[in-house]
Gaussian input, Z-matrix of N, CA and C with variables (Angstrom, degrees):
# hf/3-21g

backbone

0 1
 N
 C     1     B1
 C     2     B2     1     A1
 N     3     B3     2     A2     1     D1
 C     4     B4     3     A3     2     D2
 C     5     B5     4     A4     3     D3
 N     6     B6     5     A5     4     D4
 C     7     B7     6     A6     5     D5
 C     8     B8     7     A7     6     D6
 N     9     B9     8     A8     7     D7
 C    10    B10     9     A9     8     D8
 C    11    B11    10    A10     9     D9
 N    12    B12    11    A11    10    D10
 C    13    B13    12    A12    11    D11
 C    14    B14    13    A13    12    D12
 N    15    B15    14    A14    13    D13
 C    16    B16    15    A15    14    D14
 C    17    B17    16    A16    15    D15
 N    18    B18    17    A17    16    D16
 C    19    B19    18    A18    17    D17
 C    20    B20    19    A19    18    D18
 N    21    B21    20    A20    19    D19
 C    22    B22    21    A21    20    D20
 C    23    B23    22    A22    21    D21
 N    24    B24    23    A23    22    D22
 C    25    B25    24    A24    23    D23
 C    26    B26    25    A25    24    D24
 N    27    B27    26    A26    25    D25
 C    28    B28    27    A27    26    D26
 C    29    B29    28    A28    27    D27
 N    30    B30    29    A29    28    D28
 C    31    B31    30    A30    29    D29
 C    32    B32    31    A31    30    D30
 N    33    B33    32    A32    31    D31
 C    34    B34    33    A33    32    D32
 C    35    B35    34    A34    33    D33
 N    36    B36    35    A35    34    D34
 C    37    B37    36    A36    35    D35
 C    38    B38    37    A37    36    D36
 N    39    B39    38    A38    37    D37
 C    40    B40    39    A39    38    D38
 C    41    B41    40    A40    39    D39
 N    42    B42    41    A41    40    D40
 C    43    B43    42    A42    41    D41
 C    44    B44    43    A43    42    D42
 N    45    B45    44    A44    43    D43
 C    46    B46    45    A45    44    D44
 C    47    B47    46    A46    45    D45
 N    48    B48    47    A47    46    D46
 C    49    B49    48    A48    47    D47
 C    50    B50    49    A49    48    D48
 N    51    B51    50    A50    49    D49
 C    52    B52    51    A51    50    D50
 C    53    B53    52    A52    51    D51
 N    54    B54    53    A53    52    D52
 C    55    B55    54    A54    53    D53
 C    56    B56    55    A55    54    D54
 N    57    B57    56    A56    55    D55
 C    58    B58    57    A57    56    D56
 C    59    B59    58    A58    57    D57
 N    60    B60    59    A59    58    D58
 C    61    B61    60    A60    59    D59
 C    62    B62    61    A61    60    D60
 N    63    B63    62    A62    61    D61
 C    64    B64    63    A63    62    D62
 C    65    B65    64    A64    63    D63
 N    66    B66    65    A65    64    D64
 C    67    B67    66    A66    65    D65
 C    68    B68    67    A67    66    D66
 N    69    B69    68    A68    67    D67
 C    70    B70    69    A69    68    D68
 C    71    B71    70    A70    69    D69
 N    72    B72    71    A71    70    D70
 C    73    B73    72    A72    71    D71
 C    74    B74    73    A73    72    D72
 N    75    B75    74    A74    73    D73
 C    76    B76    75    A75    74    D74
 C    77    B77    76    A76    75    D75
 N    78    B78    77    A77    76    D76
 C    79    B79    78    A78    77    D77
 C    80    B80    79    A79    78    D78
 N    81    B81    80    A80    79    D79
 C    82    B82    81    A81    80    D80
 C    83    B83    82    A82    81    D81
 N    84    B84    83    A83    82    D82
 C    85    B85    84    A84    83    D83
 C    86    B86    85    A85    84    D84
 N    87    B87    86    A86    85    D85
 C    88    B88    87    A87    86    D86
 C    89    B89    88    A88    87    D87
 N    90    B90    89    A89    88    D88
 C    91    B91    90    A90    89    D89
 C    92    B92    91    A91    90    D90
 N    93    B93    92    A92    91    D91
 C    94    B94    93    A93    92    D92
 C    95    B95    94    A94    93    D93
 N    96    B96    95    A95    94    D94
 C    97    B97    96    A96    95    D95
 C    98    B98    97    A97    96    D96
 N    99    B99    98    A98    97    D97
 C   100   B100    99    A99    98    D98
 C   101   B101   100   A100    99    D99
 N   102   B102   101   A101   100   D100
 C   103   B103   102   A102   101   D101
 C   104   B104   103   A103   102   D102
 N   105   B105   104   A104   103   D103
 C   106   B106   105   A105   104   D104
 C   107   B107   106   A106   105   D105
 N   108   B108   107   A107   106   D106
 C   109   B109   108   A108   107   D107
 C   110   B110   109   A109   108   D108
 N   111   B111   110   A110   109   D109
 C   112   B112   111   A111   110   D110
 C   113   B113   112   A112   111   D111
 N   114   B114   113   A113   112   D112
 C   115   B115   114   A114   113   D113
 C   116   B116   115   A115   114   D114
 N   117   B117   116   A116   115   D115
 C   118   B118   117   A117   116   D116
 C   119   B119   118   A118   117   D117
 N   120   B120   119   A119   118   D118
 C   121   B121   120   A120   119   D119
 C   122   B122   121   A121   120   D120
 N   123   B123   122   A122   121   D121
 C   124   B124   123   A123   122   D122
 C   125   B125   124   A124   123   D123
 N   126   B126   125   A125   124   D124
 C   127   B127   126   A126   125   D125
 C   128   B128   127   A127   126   D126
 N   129   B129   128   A128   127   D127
 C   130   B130   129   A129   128   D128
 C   131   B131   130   A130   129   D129
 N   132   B132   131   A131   130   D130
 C   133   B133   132   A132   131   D131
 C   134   B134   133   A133   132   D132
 N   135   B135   134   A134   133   D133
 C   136   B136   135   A135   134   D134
 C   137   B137   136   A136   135   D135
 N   138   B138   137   A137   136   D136
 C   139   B139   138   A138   137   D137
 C   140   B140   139   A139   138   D138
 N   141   B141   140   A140   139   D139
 C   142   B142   141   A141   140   D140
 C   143   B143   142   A142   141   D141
 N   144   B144   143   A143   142   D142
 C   145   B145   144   A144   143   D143
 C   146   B146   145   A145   144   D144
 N   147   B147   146   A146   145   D145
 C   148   B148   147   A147   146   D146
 C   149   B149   148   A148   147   D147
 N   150   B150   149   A149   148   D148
 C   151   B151   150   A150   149   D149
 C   152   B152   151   A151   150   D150
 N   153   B153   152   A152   151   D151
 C   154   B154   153   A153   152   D152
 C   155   B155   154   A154   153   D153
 N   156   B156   155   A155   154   D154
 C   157   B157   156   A156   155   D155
 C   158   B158   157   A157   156   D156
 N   159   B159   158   A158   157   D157
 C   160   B160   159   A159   158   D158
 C   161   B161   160   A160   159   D159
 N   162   B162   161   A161   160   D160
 C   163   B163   162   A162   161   D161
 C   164   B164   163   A163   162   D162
 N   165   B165   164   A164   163   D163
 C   166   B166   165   A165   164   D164
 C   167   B167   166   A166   165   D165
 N   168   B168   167   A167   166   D166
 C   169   B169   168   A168   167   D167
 C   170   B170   169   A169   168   D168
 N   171   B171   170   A170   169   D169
 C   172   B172   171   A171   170   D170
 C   173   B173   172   A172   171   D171
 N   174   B174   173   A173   172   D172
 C   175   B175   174   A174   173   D173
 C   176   B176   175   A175   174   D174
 N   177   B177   176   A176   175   D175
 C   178   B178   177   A177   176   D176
 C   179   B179   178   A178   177   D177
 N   180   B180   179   A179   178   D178
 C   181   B181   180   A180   179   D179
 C   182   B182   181   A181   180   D180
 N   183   B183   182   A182   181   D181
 C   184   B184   183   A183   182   D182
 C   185   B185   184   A184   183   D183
 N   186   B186   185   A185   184   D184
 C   187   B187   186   A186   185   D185
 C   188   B188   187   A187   186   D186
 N   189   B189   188   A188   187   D187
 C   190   B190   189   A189   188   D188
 C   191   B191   190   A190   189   D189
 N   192   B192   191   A191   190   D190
 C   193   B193   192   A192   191   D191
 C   194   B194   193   A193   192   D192
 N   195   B195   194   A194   193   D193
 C   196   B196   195   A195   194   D194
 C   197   B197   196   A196   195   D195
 N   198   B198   197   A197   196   D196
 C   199   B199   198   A198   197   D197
 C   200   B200   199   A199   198   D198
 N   201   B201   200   A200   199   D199
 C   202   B202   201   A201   200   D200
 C   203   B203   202   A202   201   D201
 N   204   B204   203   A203   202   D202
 C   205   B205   204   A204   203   D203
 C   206   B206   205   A205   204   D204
 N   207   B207   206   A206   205   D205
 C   208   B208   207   A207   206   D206
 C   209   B209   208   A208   207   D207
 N   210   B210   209   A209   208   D208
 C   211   B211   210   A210   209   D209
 C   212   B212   211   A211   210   D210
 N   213   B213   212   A212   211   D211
 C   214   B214   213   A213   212   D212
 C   215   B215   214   A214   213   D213
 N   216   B216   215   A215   214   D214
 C   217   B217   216   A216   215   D215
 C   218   B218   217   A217   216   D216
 N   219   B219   218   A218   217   D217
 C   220   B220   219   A219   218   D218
 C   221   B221   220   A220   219   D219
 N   222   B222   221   A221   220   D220
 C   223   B223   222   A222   221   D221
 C   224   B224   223   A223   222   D222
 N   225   B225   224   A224   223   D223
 C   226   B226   225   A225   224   D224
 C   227   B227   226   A226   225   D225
 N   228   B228   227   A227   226   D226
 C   229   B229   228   A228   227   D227
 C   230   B230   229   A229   228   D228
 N   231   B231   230   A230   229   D229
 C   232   B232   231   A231   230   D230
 C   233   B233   232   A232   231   D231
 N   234   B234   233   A233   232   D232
 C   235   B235   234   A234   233   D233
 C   236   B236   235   A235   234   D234
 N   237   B237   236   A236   235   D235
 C   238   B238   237   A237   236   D236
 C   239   B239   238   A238   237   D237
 N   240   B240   239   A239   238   D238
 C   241   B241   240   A240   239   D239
 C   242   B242   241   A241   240   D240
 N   243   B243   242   A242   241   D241
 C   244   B244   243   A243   242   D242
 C   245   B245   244   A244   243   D243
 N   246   B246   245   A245   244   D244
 C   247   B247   246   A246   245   D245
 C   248   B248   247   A247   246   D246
 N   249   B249   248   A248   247   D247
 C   250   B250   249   A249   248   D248
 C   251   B251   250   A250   249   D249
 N   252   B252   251   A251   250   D250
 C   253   B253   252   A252   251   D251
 C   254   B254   253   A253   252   D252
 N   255   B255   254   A254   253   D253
 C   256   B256   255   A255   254   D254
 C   257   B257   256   A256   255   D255
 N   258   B258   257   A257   256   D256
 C   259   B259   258   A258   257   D257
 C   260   B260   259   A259   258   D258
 N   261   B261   260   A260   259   D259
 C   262   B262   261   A261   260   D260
 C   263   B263   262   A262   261   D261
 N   264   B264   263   A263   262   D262
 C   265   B265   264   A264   263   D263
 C   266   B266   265   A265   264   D264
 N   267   B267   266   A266   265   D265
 C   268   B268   267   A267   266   D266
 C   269   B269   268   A268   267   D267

   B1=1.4439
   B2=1.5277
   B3=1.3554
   B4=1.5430
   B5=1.4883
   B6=2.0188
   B7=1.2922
   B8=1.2771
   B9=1.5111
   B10=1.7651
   B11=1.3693
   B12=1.6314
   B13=1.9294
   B14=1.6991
   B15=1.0263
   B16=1.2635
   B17=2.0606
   B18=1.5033
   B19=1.4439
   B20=1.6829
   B21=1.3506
   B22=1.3251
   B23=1.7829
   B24=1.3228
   B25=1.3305
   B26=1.4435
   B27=1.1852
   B28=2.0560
   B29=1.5026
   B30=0.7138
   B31=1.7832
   B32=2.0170
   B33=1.1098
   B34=1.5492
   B35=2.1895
   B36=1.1930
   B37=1.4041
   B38=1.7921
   B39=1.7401
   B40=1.2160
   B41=2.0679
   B42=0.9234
   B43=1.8033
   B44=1.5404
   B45=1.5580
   B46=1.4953
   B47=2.1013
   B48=1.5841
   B49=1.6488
   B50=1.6533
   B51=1.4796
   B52=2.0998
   B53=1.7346
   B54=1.6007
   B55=0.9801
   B56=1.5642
   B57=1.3861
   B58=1.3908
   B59=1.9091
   B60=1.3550
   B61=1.9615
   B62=1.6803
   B63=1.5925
   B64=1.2227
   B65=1.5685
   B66=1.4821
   B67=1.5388
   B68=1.4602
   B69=1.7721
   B70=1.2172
   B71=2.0192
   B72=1.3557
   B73=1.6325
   B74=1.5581
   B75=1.1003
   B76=1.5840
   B77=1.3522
   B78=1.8275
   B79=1.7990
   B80=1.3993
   B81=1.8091
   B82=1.3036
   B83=1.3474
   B84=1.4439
   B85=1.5475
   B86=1.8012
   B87=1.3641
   B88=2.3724
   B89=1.2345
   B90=1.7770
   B91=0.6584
   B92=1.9473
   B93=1.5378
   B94=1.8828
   B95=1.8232
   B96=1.5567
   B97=1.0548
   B98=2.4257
   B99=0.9237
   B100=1.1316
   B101=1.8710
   B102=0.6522
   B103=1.9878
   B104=1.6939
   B105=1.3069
   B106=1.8782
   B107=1.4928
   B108=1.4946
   B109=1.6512
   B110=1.0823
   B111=1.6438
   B112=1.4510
   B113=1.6466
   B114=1.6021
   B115=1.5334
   B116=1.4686
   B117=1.4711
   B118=1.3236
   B119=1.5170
   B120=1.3463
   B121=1.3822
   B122=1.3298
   B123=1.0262
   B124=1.8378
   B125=1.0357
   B126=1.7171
   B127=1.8590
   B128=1.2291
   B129=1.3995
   B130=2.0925
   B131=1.1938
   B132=1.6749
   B133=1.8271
   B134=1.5693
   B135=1.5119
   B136=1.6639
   B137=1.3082
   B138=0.9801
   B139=1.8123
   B140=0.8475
   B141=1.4889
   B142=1.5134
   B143=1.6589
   B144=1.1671
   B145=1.7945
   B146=1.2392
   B147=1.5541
   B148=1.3973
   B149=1.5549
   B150=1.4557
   B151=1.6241
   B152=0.8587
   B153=1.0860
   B154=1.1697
   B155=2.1589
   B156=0.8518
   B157=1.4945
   B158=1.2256
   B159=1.7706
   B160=1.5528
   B161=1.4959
   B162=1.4578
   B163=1.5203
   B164=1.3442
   B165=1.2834
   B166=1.7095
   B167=1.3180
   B168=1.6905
   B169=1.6480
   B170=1.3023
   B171=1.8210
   B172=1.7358
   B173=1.3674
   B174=1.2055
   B175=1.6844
   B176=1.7661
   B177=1.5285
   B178=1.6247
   B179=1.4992
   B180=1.3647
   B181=1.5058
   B182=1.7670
   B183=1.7986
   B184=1.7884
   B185=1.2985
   B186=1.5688
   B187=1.1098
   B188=1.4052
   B189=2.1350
   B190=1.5292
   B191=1.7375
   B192=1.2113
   B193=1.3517
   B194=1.2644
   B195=1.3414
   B196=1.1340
   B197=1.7398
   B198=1.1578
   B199=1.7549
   B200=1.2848
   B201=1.6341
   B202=1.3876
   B203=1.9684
   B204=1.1320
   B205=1.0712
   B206=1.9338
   B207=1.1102
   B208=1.7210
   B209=1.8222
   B210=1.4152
   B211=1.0549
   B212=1.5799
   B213=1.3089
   B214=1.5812
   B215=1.4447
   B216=1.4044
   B217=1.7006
   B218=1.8790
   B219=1.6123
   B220=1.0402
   B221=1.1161
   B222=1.8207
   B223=1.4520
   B224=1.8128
   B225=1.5048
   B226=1.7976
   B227=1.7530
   B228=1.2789
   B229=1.1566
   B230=1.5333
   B231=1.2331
   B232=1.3088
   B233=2.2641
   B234=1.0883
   B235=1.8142
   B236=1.4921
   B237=1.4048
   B238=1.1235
   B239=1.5516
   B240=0.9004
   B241=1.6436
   B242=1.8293
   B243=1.2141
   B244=1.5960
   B245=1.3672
   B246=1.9110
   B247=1.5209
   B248=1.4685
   B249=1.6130
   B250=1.8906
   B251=1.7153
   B252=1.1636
   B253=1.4163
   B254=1.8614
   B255=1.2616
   B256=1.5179
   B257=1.5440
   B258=1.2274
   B259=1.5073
   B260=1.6825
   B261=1.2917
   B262=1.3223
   B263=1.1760
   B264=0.8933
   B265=1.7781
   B266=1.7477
   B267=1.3772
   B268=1.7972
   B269=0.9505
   A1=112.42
   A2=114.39
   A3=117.91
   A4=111.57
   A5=122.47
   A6=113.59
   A7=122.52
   A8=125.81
   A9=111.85
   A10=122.57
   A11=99.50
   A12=91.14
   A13=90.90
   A14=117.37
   A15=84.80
   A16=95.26
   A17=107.23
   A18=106.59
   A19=84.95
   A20=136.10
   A21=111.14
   A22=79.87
   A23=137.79
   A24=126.56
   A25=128.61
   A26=112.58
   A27=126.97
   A28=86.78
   A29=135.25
   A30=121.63
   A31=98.96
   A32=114.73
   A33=113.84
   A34=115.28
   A35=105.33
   A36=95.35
   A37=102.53
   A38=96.45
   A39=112.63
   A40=111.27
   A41=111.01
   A42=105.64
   A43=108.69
   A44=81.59
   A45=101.12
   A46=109.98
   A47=103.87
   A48=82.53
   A49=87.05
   A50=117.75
   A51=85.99
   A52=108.87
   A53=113.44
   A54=102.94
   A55=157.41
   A56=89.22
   A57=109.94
   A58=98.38
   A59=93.22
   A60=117.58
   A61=91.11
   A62=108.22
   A63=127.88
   A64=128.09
   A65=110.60
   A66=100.57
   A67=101.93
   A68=117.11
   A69=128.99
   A70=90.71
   A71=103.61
   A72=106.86
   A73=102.42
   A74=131.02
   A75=110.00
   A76=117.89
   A77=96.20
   A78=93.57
   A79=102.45
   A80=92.92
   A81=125.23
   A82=118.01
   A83=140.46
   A84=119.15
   A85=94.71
   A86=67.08
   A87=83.01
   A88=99.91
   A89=116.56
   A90=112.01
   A91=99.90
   A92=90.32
   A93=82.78
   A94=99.05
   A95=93.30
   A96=119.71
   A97=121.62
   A98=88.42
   A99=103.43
   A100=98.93
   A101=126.61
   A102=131.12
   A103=108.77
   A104=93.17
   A105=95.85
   A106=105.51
   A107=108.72
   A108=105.56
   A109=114.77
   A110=127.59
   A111=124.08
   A112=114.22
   A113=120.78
   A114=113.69
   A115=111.45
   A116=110.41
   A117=129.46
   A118=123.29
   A119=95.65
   A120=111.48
   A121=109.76
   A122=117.76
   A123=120.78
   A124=95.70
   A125=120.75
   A126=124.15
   A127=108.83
   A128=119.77
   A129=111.53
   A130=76.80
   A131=127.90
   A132=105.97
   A133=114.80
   A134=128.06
   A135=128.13
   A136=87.85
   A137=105.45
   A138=123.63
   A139=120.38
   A140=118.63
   A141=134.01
   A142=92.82
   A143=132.11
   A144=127.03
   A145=112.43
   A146=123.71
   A147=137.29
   A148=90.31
   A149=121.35
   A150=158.34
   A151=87.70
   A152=148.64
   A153=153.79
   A154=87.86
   A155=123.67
   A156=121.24
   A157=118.77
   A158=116.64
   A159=109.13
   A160=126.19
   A161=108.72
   A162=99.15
   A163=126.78
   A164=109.51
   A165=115.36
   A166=102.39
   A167=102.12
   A168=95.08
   A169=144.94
   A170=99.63
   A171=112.29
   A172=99.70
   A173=139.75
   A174=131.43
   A175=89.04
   A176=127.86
   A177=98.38
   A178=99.08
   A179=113.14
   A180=105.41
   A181=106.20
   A182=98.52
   A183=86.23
   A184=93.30
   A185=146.56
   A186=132.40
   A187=102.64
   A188=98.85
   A189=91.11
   A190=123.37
   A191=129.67
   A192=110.17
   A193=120.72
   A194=112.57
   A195=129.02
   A196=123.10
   A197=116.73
   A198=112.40
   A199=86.27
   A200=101.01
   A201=115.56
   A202=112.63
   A203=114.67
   A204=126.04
   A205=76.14
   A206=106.06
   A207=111.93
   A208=94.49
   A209=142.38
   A210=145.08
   A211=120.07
   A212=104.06
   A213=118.63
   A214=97.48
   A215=83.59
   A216=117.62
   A217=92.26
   A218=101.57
   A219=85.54
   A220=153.66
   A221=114.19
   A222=138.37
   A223=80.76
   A224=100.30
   A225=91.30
   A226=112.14
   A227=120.26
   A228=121.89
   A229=129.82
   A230=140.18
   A231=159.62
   A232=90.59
   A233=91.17
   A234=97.70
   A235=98.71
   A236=122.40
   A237=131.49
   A238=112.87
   A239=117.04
   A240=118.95
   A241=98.49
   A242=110.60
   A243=109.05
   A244=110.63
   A245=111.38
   A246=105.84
   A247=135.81
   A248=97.55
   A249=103.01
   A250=97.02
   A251=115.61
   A252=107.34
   A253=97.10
   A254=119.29
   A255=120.38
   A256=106.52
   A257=97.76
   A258=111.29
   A259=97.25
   A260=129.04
   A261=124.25
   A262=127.00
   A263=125.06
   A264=148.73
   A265=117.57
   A266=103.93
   A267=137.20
   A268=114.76
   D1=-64.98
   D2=-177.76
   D3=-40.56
   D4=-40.47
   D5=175.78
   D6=-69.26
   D7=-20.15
   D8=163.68
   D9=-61.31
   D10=-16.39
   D11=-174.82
   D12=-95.44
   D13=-3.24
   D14=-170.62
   D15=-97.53
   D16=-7.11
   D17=-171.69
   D18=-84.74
   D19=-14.75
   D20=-146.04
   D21=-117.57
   D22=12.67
   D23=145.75
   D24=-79.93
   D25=5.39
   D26=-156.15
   D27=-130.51
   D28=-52.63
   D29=-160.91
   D30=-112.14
   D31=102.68
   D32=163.12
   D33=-58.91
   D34=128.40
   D35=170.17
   D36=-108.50
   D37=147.35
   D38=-171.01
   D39=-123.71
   D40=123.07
   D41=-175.58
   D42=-109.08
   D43=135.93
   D44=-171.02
   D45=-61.52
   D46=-168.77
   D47=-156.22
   D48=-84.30
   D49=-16.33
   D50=170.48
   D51=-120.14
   D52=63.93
   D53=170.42
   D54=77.61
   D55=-37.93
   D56=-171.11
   D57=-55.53
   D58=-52.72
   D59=-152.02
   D60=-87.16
   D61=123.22
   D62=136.25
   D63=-70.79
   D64=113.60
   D65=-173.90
   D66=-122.71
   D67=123.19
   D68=-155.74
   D69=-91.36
   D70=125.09
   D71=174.43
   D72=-82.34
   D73=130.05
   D74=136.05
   D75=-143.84
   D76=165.27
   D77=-164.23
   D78=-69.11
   D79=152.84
   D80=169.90
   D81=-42.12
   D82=130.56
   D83=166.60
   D84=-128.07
   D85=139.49
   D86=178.53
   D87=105.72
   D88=-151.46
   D89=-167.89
   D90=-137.55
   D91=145.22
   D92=-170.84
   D93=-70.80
   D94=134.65
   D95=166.18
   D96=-52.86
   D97=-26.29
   D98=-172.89
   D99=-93.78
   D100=-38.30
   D101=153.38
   D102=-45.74
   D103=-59.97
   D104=-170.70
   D105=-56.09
   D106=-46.11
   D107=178.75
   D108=-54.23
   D109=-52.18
   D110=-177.60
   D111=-78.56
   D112=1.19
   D113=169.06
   D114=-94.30
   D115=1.23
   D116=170.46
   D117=-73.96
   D118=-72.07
   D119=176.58
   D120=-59.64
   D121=-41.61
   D122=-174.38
   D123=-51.66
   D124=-62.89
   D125=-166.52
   D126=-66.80
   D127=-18.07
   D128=174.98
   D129=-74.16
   D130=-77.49
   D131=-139.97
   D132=-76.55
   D133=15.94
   D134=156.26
   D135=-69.36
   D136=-88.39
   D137=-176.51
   D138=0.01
   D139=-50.46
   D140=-158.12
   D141=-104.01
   D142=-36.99
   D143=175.94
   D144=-64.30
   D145=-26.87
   D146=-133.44
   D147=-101.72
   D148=-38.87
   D149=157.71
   D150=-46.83
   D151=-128.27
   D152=-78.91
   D153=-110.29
   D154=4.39
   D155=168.93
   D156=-101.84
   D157=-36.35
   D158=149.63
   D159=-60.06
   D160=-45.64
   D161=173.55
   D162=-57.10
   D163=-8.34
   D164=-174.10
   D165=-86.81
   D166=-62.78
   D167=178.73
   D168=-70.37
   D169=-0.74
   D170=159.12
   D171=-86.14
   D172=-30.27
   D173=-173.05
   D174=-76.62
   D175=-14.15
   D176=-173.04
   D177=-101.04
   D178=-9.81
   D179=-171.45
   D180=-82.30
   D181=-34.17
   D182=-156.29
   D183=-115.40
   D184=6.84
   D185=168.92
   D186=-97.09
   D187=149.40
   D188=178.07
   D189=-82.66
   D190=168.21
   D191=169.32
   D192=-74.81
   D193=167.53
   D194=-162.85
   D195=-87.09
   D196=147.03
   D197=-157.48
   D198=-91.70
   D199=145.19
   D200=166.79
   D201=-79.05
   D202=177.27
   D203=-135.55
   D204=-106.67
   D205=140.57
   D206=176.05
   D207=-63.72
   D208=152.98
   D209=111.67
   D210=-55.05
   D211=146.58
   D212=171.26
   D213=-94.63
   D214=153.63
   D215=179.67
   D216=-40.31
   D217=-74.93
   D218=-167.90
   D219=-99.50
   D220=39.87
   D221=177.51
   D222=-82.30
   D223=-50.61
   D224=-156.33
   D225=-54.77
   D226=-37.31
   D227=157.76
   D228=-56.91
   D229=-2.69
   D230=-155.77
   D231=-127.13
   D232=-45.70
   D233=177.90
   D234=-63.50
   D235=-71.64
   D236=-169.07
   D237=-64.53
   D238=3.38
   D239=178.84
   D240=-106.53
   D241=-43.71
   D242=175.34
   D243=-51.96
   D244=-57.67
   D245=176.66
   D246=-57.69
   D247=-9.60
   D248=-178.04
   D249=87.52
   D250=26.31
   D251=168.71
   D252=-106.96
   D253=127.86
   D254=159.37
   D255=-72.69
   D256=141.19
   D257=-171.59
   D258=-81.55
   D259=-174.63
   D260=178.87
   D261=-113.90
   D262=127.12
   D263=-157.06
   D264=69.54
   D265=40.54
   D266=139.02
   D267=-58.78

């Protein structure tokens, strides 16, 4: 007798919704597999955001900026005709 109470403090029983089914609970041991994957992936993609924000803000501190592109003569005349400025010797 004393060993059913002591089996029936360690395992919770749970019944299905008509009864029939005894469903024996017991605790989890380890660790769920399905956690480790997502404490995984989470720490690659910090990792990888966390990256890529130092590399940005050493590429903004020590690289120089970048040269703009020459305009041609005659875009700049095509600009200055949109604004209502005559270009010179029009």
């Amino acid at each position: 007798m004393s060993d059913e109470f002591e089996f029936a403090d360690k395992v919770r029983l749970s019944f299905d919704r008509l009864g029939n089914n005894i469903i024996y609970e017991t605790e989890a041991k380890g660790f769920n597999p399905g956690l480790i994957v997502l404490l995984v992936v989470g720490g690659l993609l910090l990792t990888f955001l966390v990256g890529n924000y130092v590399l940005y803000s050493y590429a903004q501190k020590t690289l120089l900026p970048r040269k703009k592109k020459p305009i041609s003569k005659k875009k700049m005349k095509q600009e200055r005709l949109k604004q209502g400025v005559s270009a010179p010797g029009e």
